[in-house]
DRENMARMI-887155 format. One record per residue (C-alpha): residue in one letter; z, x, y. Coordinates in Angstrom, 2 decimals. Layout:
<pts>
<"a"; <Z; X; Y>>
...
</pts>
This chain:
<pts>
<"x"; <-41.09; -44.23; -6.74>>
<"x"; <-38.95; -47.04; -5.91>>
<"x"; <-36.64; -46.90; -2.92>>
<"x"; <-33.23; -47.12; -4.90>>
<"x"; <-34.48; -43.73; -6.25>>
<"x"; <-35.29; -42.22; -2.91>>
<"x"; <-32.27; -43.29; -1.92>>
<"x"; <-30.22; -41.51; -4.29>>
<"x"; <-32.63; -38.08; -4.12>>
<"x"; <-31.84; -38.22; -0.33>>
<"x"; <-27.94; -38.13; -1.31>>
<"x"; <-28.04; -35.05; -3.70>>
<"x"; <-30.25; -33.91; -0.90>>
<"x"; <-27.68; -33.86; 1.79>>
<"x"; <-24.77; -33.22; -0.82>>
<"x"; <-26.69; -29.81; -1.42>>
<"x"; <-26.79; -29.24; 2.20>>
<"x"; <-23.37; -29.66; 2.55>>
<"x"; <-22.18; -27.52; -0.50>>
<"x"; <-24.86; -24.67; 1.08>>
<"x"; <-22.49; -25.00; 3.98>>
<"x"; <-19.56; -24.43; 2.77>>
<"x"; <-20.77; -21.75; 0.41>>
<"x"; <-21.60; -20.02; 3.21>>
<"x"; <-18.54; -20.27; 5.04>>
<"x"; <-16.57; -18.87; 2.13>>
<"x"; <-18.67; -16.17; 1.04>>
<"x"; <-20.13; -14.94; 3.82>>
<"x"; <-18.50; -15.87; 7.18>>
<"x"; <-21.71; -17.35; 8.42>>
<"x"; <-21.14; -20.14; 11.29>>
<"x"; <-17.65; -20.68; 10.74>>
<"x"; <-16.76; -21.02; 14.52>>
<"x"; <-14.35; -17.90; 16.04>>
<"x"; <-17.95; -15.32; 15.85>>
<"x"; <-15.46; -12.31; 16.85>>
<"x"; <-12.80; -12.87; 13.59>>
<"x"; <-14.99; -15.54; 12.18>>
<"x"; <-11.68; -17.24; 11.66>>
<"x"; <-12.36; -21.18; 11.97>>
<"x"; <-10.25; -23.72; 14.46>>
<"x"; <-9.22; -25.73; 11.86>>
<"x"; <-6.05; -26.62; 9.67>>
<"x"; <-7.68; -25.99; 6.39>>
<"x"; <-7.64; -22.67; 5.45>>
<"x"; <-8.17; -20.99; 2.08>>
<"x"; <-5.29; -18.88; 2.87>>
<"x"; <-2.90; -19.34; 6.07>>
<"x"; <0.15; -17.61; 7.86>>
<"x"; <2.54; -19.91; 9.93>>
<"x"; <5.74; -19.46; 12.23>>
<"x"; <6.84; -22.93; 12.79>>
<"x"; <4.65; -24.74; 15.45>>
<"x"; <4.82; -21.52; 17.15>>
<"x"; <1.49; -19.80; 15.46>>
<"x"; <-1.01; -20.23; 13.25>>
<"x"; <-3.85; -18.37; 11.36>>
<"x"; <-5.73; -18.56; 8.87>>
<"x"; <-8.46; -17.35; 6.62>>
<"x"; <-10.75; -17.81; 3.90>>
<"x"; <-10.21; -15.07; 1.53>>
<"x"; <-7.08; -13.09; 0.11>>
<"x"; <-5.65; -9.74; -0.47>>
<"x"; <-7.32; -8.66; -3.60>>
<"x"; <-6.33; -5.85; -5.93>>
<"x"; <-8.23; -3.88; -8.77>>
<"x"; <-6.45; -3.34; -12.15>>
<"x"; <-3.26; -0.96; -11.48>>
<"x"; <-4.34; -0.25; -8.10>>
<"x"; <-2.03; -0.32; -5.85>>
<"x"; <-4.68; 0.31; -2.89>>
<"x"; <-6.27; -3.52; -2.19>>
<"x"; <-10.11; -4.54; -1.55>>
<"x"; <-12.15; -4.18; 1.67>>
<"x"; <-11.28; -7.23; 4.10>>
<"x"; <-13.72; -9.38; 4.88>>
<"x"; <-13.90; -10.08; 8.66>>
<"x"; <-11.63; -13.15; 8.77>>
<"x"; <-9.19; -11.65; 6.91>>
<"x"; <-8.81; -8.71; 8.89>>
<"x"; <-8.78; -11.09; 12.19>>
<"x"; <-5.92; -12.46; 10.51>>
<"x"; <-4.07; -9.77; 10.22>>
<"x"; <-4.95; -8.88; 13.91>>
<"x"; <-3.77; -12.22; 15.08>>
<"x"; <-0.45; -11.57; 13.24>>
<"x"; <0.15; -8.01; 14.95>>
<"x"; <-0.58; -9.33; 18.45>>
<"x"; <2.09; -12.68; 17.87>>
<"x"; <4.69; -10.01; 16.39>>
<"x"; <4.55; -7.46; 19.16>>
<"x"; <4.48; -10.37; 21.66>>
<"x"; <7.50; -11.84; 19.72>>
<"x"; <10.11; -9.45; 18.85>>
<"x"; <12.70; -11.51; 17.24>>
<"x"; <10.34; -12.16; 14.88>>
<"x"; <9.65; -10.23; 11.21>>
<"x"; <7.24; -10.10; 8.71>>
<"x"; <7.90; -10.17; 4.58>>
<"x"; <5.35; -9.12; 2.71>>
<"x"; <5.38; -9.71; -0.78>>
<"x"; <3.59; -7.52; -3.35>>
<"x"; <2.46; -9.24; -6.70>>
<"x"; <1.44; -7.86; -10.06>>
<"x"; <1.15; -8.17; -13.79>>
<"x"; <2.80; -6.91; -16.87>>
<"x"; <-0.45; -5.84; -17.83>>
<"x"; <-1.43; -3.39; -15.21>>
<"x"; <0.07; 0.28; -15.26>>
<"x"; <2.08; 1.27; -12.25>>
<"x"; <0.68; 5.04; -11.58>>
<"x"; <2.68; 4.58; -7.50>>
<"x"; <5.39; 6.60; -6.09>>
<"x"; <7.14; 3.51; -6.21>>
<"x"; <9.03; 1.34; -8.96>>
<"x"; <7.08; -1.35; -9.38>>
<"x"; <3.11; -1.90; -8.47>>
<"x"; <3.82; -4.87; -6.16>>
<"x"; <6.19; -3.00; -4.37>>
<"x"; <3.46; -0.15; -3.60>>
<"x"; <0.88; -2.65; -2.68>>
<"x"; <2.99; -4.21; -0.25>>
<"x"; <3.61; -1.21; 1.04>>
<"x"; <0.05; -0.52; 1.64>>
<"x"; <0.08; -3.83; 3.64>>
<"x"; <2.53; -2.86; 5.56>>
<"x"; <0.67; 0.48; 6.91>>
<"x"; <-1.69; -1.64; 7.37>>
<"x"; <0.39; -3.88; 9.93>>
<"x"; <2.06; -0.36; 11.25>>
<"x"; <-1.64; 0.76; 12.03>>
<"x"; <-2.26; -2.82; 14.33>>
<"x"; <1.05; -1.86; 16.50>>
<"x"; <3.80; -3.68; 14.34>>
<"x"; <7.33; -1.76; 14.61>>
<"x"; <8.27; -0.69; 10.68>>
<"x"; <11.22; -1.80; 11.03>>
<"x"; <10.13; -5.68; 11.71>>
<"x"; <8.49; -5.57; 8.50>>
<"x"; <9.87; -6.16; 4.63>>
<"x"; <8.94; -5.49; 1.67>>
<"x"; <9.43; -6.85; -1.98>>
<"x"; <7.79; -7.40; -4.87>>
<"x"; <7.23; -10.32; -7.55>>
<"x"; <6.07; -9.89; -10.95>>
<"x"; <3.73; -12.64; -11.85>>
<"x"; <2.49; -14.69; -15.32>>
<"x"; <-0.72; -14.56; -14.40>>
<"x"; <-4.20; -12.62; -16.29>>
<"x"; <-6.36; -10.79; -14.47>>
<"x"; <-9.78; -12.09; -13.88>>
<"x"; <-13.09; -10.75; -14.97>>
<"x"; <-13.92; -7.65; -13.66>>
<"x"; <-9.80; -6.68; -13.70>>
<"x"; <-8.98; -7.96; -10.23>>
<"x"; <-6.11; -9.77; -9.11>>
<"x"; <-6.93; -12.09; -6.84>>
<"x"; <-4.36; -13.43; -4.05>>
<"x"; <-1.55; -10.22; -4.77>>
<"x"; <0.32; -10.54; -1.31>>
<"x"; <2.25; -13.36; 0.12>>
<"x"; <3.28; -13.15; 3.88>>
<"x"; <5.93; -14.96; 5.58>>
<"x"; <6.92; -14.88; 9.39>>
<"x"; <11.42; -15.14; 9.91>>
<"x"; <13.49; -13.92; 12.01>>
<"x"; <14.37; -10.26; 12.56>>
<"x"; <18.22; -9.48; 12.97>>
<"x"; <19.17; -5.64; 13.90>>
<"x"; <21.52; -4.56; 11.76>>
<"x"; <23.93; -1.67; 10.73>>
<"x"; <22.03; -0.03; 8.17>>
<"x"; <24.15; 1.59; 5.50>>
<"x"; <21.04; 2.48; 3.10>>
<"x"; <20.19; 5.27; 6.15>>
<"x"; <23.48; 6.70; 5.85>>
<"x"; <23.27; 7.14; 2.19>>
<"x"; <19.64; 8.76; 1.76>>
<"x"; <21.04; 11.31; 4.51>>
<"x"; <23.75; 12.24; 1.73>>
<"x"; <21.82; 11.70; -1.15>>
<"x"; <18.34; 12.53; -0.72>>
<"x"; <17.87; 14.47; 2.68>>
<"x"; <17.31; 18.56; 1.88>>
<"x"; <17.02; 17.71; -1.77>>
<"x"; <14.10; 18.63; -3.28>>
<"x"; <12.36; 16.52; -5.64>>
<"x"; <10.55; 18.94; -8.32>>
<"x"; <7.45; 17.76; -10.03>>
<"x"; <5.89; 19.89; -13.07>>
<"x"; <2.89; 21.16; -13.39>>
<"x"; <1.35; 22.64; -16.69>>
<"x"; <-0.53; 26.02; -16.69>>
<"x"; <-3.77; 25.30; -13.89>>
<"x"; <-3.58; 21.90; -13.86>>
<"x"; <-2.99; 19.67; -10.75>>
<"x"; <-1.23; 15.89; -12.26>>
<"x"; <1.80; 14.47; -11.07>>
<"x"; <3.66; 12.36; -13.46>>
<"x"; <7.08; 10.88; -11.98>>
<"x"; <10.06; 9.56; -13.45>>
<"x"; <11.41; 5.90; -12.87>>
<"x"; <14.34; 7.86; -10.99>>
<"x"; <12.00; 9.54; -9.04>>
<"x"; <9.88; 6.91; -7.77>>
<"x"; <13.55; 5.06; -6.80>>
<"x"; <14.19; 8.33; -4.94>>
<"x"; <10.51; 7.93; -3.34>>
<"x"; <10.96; 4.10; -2.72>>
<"x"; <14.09; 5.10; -0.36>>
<"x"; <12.41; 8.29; 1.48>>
<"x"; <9.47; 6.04; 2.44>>
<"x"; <11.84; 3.70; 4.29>>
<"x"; <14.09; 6.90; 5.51>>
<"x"; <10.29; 8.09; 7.37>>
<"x"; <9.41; 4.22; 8.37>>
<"x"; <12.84; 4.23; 10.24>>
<"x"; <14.41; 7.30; 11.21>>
<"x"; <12.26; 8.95; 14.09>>
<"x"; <11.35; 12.55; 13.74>>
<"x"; <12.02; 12.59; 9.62>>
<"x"; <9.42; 14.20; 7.64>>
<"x"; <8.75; 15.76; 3.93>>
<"x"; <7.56; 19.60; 3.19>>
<"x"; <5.53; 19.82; 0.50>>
<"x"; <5.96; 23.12; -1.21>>
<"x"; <3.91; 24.91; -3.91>>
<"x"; <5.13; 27.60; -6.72>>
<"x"; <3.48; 29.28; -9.74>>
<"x"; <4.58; 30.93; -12.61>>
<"x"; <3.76; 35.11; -12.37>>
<"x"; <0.88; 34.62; -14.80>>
<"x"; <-2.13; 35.91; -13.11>>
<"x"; <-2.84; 37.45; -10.08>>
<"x"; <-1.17; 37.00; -6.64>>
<"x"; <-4.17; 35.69; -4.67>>
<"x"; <-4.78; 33.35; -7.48>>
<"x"; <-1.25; 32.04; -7.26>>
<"x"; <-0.99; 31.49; -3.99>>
<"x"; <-4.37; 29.92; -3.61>>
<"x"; <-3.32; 27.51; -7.02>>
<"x"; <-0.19; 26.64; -5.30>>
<"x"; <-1.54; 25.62; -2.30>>
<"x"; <-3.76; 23.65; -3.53>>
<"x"; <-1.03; 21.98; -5.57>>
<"x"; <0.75; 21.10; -2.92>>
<"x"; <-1.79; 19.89; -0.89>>
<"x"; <-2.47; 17.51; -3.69>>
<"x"; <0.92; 16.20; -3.75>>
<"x"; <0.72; 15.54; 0.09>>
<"x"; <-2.79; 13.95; -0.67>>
<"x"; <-1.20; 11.69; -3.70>>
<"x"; <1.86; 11.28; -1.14>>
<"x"; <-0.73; 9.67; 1.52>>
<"x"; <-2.74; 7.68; -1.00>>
<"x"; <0.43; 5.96; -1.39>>
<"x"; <1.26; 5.20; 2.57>>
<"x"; <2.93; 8.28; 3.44>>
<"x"; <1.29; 9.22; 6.66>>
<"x"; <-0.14; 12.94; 6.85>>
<"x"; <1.31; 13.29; 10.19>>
<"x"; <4.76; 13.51; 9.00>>
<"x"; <4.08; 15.68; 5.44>>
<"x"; <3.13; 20.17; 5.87>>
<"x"; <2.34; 21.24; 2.71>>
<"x"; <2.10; 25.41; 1.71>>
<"x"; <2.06; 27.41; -1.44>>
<"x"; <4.12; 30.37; -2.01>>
<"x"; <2.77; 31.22; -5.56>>
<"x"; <5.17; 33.18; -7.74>>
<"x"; <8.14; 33.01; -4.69>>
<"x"; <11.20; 31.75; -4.86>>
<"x"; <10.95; 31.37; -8.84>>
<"x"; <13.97; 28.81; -9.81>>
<"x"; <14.11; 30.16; -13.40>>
<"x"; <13.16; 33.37; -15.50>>
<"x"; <9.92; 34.20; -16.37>>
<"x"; <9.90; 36.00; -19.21>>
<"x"; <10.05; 32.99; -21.31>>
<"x"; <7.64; 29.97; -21.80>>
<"x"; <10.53; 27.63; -20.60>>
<"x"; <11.31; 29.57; -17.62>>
<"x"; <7.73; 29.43; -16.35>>
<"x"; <7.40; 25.87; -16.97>>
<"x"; <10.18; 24.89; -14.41>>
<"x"; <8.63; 27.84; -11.90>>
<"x"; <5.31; 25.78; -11.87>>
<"x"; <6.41; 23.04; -9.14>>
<"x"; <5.77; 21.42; -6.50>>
<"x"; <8.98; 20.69; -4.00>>
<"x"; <8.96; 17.64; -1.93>>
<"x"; <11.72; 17.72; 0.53>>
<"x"; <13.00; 14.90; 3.40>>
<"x"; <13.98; 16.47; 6.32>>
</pts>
């Protein structure tokens, strides 16, 4: 073998080595410095989150979503010490705010209490920020509809953009209005004959979009969750099929960032009917579910 050859074989060699690396610090957090958020000390991240000169952090993955879920993927660990770097700087700072930014496609379906899927997943972020000690009312939310196709395996990959501003209190007027639009209102959802689905209406999940920031900012607000049958059947069977309706309202409520804490939810079976039942139509509106802000 000449030595211009073993030259070159020692090259790939050590180019190998150095792709393993890497590799490694993308995929698997292995040896990337910070061992506690296996976050590395250095300026080039995959993904980062700035305020000025003030802060910094950074990590190498993203906030993933599956196909018209609004729920996003397990963090990897520097990801979540990201977002635990973040909550410490914004309770330390509070003149400062966070936007989030919820993407998604015209191709996914939006099955949220919300308008729009992006606006549901960056809701889900911003529990997520709420859970770390963040006040809810530092935080944004919006949403951005992307040209973008989802990649194999129907994920979209990078679906939340984060910024750092400043936060200015105040007067709220969209506070006032859900208290004279929307609070002691019920919102009905249908049910047909035993089944448990809940199918809402673009004016409903509007109506949703603004209780969700009525509970995030108005302390001591929460929703009842009420359950009601048709009289078809018996009475324990009624009450036990409304309960369980309306606990699965409360359950879909929570899957979409409504926190348990601040939802009851009881069946009353044939009670309170809001329409005769001696016809097919009557019974269909009787079979409901009543959400209510208080």
């Amino acid at each position: 073998m000449s030595k211009s050859t073993l030259y070159i074989l020692i090259l790939l060699l050590i180019g190998w080595m150095i792709l393993g690396a890497w590799l490694c610090c993308r995929f698997l957090a292995v040896g990337c410095g910070d061992e506690e958020n296996n976050i590395t000390e250095k300026s080039s991240y995959l993904w980062s989150l700035a305020d000025g000169n003030k802060f910094t952090a950074g990590a190498n993955d993203q906030f993933d979503f599956v196909n018209s879920n609004q729920a996003y993927l397990p963090l990897l660990a520097d990801l979540d010490g990201l977002v635990d770097r973040t909550s410490e700087y914004l309770t330390a700072n509070p003149t400062r705010s966070l936007n989030i930014v919820g993407k998604y496609t015209e191709a996914e379906t939006n099955n949220t209490i919300l308008p729009t899927l992006g606006l549901a997943r960056a809701n889900q972020l911003r529990q997520l920020f709420v859970e770390h000690g963040v006040e809810s009312k530092r935080i944004s939310t919006s949403d951005k509809l992307v040209e973008t196709t989802l990649s194999a395996g129907d994920t979209l990959f990078n679906g939340i953009a984060l910024s750092i501003g400043d936060y200015v209190a105040s007067e709220d007027e969209r506070i006032p209005r859900i208290q004279s639009d929307i609070v002691g209102q019920p919102i009905k959802l249908y049910f047909p004959t035993g089944q448990q689905e809940v199918n809402l209406t673009a004016e409903q999940r509007t109506i949703f979009a603004d209780i969700v920031y009525y509970l995030d900012n108005v302390e001591g607000s929460n929703l009842t969750v009420n359950g009601y049958t048709d009289n078809t059947g018996n009475l324990e069977g009624n009450q036990r099929l409304s309960r369980k309706r309306a606990e699965f309202v409360r359950d879909y409520l929570t899957g979409n960032g409504i926190s348990t804490s601040k939802m009851t939810a009881t069946g009353f079976g044939p009670d309170n009917p809001v329409a005769t039942n001696d016809t097919d139509e009557g019974r269909a509106l009787n079979r409901r579910v009543e959400v209510t802000l208080n």
